[in-house]
N, CA, C and O atoms as a MOPAC input file, in Angstrom:
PM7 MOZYME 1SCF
protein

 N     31.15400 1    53.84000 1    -4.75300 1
 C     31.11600 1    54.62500 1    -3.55700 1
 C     30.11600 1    53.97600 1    -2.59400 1
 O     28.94100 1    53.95700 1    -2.96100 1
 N     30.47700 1    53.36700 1    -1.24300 1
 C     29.66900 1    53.30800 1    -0.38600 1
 C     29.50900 1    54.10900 1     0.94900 1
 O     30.12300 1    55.15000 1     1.17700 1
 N     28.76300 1    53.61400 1     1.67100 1
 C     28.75300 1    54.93900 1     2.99600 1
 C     29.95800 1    54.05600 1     3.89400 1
 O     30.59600 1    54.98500 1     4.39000 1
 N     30.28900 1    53.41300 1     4.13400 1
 C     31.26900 1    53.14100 1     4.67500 1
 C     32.78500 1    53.89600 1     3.85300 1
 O     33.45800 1    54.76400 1     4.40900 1
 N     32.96400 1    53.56700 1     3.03100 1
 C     34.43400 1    54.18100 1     1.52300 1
 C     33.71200 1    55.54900 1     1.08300 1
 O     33.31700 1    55.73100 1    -0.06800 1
 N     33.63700 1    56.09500 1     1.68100 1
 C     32.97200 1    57.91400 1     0.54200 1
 C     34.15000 1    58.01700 1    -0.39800 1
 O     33.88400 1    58.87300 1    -1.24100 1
 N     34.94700 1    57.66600 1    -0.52900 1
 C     36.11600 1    58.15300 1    -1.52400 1
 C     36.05500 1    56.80100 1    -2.76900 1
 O     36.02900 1    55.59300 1    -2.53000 1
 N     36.04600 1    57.35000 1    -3.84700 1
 C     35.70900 1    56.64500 1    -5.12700 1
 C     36.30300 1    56.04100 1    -6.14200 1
 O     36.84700 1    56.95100 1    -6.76700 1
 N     36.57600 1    54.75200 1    -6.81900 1
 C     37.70200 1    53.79100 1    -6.56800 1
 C     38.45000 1    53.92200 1    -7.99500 1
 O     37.86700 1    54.68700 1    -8.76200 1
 N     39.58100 1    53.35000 1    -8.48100 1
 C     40.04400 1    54.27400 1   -10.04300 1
 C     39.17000 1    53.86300 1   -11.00000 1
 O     38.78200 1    54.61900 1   -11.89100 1
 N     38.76300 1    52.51800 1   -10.87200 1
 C     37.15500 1    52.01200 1   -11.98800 1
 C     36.22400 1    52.74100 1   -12.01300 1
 O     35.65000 1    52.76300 1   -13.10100 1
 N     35.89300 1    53.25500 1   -11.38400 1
 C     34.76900 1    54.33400 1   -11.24300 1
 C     34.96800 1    55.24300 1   -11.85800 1
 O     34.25200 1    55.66700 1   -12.76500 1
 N     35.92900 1    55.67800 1   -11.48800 1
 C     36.49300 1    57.27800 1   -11.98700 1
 C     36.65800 1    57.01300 1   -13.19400 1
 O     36.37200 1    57.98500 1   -13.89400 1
 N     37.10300 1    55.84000 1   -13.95300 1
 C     37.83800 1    55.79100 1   -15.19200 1
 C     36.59600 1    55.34100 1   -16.09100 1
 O     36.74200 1    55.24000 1   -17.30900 1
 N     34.92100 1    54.97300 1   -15.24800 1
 C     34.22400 1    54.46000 1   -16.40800 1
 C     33.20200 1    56.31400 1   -16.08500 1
 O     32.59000 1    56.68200 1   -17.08700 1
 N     33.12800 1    56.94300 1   -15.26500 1
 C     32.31000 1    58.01400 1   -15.40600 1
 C     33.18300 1    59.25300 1   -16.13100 1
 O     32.98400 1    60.42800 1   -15.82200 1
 N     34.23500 1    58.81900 1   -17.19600 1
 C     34.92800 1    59.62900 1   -17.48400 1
 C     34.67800 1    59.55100 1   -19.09200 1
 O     34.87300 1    58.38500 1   -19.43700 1
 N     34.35100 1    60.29100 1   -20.09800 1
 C     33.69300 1    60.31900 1   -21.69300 1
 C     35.01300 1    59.47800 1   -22.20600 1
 O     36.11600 1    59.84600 1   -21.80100 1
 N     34.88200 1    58.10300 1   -23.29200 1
 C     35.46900 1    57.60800 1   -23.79700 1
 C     36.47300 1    58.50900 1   -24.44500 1
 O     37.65000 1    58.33100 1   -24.12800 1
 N     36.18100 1    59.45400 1   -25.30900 1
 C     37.03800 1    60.30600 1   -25.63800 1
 C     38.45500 1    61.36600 1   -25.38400 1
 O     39.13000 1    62.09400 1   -26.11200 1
 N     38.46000 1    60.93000 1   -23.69900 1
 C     39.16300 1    62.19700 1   -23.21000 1
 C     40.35300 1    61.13800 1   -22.68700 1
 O     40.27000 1    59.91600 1   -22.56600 1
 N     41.36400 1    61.92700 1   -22.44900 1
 C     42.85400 1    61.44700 1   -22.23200 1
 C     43.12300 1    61.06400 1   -21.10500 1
 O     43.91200 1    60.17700 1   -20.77800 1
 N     42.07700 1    62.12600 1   -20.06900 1
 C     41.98900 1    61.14400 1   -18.80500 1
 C     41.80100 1    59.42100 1   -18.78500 1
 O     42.55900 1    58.54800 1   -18.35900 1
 N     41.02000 1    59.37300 1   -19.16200 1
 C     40.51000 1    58.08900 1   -19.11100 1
 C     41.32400 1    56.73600 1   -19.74700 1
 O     41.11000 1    55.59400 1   -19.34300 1
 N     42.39800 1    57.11200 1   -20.92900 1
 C     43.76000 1    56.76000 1   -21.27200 1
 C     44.31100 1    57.05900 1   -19.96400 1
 O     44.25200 1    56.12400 1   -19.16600 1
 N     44.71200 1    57.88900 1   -19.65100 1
 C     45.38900 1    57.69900 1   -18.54200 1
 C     45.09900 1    56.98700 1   -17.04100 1
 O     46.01400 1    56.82000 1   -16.23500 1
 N     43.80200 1    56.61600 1   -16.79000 1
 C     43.33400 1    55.64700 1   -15.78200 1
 C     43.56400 1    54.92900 1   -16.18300 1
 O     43.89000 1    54.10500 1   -15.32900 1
 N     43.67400 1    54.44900 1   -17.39400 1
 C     43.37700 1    52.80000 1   -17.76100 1
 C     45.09300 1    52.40300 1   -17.37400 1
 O     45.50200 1    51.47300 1   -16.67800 1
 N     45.80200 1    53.35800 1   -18.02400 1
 C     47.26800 1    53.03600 1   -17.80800 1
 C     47.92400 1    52.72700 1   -16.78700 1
 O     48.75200 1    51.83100 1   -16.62800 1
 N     47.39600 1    53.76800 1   -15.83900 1
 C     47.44700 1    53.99100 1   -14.40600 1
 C     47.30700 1    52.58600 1   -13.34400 1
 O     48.18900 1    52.21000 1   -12.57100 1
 N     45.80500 1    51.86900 1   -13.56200 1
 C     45.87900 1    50.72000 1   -13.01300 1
 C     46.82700 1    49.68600 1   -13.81400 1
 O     47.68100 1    49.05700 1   -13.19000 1
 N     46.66400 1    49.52400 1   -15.18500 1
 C     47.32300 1    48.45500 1   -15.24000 1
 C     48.90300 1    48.37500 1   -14.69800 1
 O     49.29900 1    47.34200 1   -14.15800 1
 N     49.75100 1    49.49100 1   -14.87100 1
 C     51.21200 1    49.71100 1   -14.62600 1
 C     50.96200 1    49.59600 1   -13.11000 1
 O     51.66200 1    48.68800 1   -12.66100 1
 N     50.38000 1    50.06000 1   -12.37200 1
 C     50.01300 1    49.51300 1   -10.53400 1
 C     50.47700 1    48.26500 1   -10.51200 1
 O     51.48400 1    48.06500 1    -9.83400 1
 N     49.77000 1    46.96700 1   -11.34900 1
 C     49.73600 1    45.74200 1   -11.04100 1
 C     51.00200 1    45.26900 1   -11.50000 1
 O     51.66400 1    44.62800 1   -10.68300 1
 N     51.48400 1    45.45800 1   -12.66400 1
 C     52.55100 1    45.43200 1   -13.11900 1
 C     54.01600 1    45.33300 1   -12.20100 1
 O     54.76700 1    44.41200 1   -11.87800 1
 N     53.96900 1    47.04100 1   -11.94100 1
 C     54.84900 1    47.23800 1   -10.81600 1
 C     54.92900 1    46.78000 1    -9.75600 1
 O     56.03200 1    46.82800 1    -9.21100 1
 N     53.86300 1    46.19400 1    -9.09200 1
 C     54.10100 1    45.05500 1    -7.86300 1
 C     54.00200 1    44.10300 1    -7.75400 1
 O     54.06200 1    43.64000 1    -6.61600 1
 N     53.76200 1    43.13200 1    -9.03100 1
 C     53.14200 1    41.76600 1    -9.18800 1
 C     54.40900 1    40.98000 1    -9.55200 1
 O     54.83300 1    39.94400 1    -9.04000 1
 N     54.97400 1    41.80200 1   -10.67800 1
 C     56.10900 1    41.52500 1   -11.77000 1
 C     57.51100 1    41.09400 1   -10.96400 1
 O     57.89200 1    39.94000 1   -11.15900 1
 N     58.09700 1    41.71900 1   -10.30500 1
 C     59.31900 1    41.58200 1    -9.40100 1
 C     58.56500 1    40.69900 1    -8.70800 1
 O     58.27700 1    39.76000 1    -9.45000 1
 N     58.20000 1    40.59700 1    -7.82800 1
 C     57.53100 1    39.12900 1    -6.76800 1
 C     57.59000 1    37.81400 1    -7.76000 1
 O     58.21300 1    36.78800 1    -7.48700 1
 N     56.98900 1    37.98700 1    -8.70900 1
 C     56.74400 1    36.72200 1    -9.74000 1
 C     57.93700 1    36.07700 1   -10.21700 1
 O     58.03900 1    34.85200 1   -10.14500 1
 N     58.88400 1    36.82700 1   -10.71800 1
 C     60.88900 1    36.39200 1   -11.25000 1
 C     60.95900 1    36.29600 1   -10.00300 1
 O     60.77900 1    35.16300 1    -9.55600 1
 N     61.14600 1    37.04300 1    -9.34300 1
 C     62.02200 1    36.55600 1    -7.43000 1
 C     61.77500 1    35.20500 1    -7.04400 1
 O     62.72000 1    34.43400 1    -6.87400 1
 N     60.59300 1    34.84800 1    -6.88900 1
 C     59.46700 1    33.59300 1    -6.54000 1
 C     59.86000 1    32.40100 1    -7.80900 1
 O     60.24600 1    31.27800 1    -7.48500 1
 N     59.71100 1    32.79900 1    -9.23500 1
 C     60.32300 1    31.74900 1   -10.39800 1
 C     61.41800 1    31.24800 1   -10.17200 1
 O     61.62500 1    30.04600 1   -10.33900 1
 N     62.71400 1    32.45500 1    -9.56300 1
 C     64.08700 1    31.61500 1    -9.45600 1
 C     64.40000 1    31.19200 1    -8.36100 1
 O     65.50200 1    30.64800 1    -8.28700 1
 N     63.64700 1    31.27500 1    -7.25900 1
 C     63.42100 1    30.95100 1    -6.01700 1
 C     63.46600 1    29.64900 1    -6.40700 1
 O     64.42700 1    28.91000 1    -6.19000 1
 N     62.33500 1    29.29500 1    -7.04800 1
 C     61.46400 1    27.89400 1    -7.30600 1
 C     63.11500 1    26.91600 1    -7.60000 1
 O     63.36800 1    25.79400 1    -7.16200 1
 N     63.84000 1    27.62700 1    -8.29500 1
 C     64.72700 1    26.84100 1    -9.56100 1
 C     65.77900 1    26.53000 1    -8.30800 1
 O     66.38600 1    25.45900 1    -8.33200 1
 N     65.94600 1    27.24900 1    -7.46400 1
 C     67.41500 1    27.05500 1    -6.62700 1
 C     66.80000 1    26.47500 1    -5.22900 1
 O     67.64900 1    25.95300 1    -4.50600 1
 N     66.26500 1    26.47700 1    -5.02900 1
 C     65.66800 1    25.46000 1    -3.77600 1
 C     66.14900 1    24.14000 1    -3.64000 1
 O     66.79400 1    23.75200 1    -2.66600 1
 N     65.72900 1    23.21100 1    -4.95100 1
 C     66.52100 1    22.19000 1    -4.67500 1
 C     67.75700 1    21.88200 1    -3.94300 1
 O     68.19500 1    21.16000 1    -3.04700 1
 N     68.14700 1    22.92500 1    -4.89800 1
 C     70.08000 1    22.96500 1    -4.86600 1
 C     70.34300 1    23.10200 1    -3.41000 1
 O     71.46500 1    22.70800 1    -3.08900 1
 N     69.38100 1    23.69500 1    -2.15400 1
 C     69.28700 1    23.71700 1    -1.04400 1
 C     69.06500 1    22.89800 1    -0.26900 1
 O     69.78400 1    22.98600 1     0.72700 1
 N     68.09400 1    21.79000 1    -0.26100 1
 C     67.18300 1    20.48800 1     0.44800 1
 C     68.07500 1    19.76000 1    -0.64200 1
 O     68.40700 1    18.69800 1    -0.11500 1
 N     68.31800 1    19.79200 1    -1.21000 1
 C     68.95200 1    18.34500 1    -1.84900 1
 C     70.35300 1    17.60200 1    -1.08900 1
 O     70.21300 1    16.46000 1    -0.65100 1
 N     71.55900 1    18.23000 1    -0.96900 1
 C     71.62300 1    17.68700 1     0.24900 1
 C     71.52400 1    17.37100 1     1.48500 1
 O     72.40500 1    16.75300 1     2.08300 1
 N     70.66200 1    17.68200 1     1.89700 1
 C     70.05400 1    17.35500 1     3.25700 1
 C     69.90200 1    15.98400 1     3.33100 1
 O     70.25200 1    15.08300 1     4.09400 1
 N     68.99600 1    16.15000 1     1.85700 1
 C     68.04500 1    14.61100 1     1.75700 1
 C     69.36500 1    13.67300 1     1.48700 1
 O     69.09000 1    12.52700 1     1.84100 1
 N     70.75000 1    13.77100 1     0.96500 1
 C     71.60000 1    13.03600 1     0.26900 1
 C     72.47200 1    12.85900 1     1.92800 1
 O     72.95300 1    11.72700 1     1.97600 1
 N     72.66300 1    13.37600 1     2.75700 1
 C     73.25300 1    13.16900 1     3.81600 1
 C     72.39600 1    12.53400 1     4.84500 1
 O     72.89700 1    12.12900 1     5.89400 1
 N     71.05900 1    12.42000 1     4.58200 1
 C     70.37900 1    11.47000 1     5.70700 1
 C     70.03400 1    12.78600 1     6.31600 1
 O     70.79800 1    13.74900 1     6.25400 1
 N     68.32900 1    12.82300 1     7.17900 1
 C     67.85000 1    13.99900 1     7.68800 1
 C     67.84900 1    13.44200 1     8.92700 1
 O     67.44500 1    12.32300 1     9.24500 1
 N     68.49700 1    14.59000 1     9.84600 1
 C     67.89300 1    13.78900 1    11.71700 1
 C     66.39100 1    14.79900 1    12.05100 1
 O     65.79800 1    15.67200 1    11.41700 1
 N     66.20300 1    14.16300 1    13.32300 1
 C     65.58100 1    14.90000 1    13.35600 1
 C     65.40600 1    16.36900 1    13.62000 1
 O     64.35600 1    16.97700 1    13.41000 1
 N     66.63200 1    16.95300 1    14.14900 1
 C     66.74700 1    18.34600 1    14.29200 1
 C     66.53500 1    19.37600 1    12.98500 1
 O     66.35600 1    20.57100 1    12.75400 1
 N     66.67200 1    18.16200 1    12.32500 1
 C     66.80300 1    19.13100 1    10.41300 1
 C     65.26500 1    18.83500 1     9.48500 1
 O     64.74500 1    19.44100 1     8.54800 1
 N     64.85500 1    17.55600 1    10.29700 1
 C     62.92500 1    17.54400 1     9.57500 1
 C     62.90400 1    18.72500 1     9.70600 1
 O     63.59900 1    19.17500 1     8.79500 1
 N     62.38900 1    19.78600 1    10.50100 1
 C     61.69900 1    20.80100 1    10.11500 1
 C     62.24800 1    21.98900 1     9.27300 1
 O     61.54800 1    22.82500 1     8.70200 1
 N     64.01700 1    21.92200 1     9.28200 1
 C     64.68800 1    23.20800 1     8.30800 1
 C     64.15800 1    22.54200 1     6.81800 1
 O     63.77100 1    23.30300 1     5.93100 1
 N     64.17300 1    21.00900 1     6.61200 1
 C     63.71500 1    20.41100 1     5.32100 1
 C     62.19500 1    20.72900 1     4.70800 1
 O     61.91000 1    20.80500 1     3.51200 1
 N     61.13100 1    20.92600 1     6.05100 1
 C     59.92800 1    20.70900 1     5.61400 1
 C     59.73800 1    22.14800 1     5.20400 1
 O     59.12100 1    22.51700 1     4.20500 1
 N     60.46800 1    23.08200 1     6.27900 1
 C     60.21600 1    24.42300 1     5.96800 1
 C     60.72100 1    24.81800 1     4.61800 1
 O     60.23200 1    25.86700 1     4.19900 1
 N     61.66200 1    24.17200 1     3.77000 1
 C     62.48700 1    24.52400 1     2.52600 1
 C     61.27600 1    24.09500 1     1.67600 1
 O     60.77300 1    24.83100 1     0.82700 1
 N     60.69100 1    22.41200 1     2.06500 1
 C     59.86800 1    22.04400 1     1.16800 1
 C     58.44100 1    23.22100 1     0.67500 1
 O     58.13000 1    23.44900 1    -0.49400 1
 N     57.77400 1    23.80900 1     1.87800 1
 C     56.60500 1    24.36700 1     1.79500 1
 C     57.52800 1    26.08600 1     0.89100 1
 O     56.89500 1    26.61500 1    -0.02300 1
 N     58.49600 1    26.51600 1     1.17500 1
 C     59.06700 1    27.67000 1     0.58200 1
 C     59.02300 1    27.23800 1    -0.76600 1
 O     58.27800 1    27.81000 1    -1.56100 1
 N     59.74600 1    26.28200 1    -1.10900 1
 C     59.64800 1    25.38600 1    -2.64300 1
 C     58.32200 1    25.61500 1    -3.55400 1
 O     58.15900 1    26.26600 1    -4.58600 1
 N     57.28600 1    24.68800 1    -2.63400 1
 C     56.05800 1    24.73200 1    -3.24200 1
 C     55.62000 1    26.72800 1    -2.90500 1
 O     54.80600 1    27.06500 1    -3.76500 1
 N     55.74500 1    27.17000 1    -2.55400 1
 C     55.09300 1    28.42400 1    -2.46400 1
 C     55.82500 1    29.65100 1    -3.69400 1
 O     55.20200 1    30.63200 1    -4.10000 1
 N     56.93600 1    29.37100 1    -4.02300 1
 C     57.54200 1    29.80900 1    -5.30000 1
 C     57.72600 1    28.88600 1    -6.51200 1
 O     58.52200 1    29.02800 1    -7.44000 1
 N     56.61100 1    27.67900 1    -6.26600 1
 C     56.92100 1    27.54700 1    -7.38700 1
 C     55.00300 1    27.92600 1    -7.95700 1
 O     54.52900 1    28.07800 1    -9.08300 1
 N     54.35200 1    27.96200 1    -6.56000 1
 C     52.94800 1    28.77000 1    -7.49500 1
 C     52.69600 1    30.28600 1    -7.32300 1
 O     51.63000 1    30.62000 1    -7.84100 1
 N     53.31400 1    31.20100 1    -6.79600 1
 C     54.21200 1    32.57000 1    -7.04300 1
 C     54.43800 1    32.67000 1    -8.06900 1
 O     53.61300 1    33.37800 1    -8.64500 1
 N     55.59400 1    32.10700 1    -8.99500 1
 C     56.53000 1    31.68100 1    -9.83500 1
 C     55.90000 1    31.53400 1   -11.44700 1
 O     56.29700 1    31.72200 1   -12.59700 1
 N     54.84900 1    31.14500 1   -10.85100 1
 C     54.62600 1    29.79500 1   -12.30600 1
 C     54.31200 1    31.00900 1   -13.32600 1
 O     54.86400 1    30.58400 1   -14.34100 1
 N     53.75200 1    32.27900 1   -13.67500 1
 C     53.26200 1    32.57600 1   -14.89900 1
 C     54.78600 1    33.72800 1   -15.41400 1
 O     54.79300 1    34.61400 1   -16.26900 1
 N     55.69400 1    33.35100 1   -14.69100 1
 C     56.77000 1    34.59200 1   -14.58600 1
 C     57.41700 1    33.85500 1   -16.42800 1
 O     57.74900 1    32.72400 1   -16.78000 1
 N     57.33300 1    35.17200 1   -17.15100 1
 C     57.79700 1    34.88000 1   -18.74700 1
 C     56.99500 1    34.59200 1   -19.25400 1
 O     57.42500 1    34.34700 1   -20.38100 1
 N     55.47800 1    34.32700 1   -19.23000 1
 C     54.55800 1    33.73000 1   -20.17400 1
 C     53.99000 1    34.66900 1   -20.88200 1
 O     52.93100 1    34.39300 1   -21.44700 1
 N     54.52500 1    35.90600 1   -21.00600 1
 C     53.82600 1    36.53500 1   -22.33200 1
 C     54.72700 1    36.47300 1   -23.20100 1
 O     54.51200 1    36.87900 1   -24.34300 1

């Protein structure tokens, strides 16, 4: 809690709460399924992103790039690299 945030954050709540009580099972659950639920879908979306990109810029590069198409290429390239470090821990448990 600071004077700027008066309202008090779920760590807080979940460590001033007696080891014993069900609340506190239930904070713990609470954040982790948060991260879960919004991390998880982004991460597969972004992994198969990574996988089909090629299949996109690849012929570009096989037909010769002019210059009107450098930048649809560079922009595919930086999308590429940005799902494939999005991407990377998607399945590793």
């Amino acid at each position: 809690m600071t004077p700027s945030n008066p309202l008090r954050s779920v760590a807080d709540l979940r460590d001033a709460v007696p080891a014993s009580s069900r609340l506190k099972d239930a904070l713990t659950g609470f954040t982790g399924t948060g991260r879960t639920i919004a991390v998880e879908p982004v991460r597969a979306l972004a992994f198969y992103a990574a996988i089909a990109f090629p299949f996109v810029y690849l012929p570009l590069l096989a037909n010769g790039v002019t210059t009107e198409q450098l930048s649809v290429l560079i922009g595919l390239l930086l999308a590429n690299a940005a799902a494939l470090v999005l991407g990377h821990g998607h399945g590793s448990k």
